[in-house]
C-alpha positions as CSV (number, residue, x, y, z in Angstrom):
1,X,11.2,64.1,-174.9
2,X,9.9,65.7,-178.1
3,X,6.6,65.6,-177.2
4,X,6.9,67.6,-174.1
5,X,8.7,69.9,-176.1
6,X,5.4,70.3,-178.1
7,X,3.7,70.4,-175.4
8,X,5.3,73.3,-174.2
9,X,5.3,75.1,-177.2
10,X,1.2,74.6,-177.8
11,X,0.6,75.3,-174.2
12,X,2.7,78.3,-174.1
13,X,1.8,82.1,-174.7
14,X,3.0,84.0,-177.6
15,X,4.8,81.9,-180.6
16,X,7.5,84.5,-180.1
17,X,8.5,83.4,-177.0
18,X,8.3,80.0,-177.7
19,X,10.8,80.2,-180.6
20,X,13.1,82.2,-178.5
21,X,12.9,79.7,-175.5
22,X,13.8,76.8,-178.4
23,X,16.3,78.4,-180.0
24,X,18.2,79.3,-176.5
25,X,17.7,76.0,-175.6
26,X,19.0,74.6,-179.0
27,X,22.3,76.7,-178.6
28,X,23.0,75.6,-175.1
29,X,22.5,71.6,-176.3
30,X,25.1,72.2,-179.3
31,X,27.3,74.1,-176.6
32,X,27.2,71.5,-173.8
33,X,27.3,68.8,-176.8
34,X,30.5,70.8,-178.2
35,X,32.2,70.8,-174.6
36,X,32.0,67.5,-173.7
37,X,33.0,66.4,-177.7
38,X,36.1,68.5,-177.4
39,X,36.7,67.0,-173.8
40,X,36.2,63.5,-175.1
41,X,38.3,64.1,-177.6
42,X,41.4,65.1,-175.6
Protein backbone atom coordinates (compact mmCIF):
# COMPACT_ATOMS: atom_id res chain seq x y z
CA UNK A 1 0.00 0.00 0.00
CA UNK A 2 2.67 2.55 0.85
CA UNK A 3 4.67 1.77 -1.79
CA UNK A 4 2.16 2.55 -4.47
CA UNK A 5 1.59 5.58 -2.69
CA UNK A 6 5.32 6.38 -3.48
CA UNK A 7 5.00 5.33 -6.49
CA UNK A 8 2.47 7.69 -7.24
CA UNK A 9 3.95 10.52 -5.80
CA UNK A 10 7.60 9.91 -7.83
CA UNK A 11 5.67 9.21 -10.96
CA UNK A 12 3.45 12.09 -10.69
CA UNK A 13 3.88 15.76 -12.10
CA UNK A 14 4.43 18.66 -9.96
CA UNK A 15 5.26 17.99 -6.08
CA UNK A 16 2.41 20.48 -5.55
CA UNK A 17 -0.03 18.35 -6.70
CA UNK A 18 1.13 15.42 -5.22
CA UNK A 19 1.00 16.98 -1.66
CA UNK A 20 -2.40 18.17 -2.35
CA UNK A 21 -3.71 14.77 -3.66
CA UNK A 22 -2.03 13.25 -0.15
CA UNK A 23 -3.30 15.50 2.09
CA UNK A 24 -7.02 15.25 0.52
CA UNK A 25 -6.65 11.83 0.69
CA UNK A 26 -5.25 11.86 4.36
CA UNK A 27 -8.43 13.94 5.42
CA UNK A 28 -10.99 11.65 3.88
CA UNK A 29 -9.09 8.36 5.71
CA UNK A 30 -9.34 10.27 9.30
CA UNK A 31 -13.10 11.20 8.15
CA UNK A 32 -14.19 7.75 7.03
CA UNK A 33 -11.98 6.40 10.13
CA UNK A 34 -13.92 9.07 12.40
CA UNK A 35 -17.44 7.88 10.99
CA UNK A 36 -17.22 4.44 11.38
CA UNK A 37 -15.36 4.97 15.10
CA UNK A 38 -18.30 7.04 16.17
CA UNK A 39 -20.71 4.39 14.64
CA UNK A 40 -18.92 1.66 16.33
CA UNK A 41 -19.10 3.27 19.22
CA UNK A 42 -22.87 3.79 19.50
Amino acid sequence: MSSIGLNKVSVGGTSGSNEINLSKWLILTIVNWHVHHRHNSL
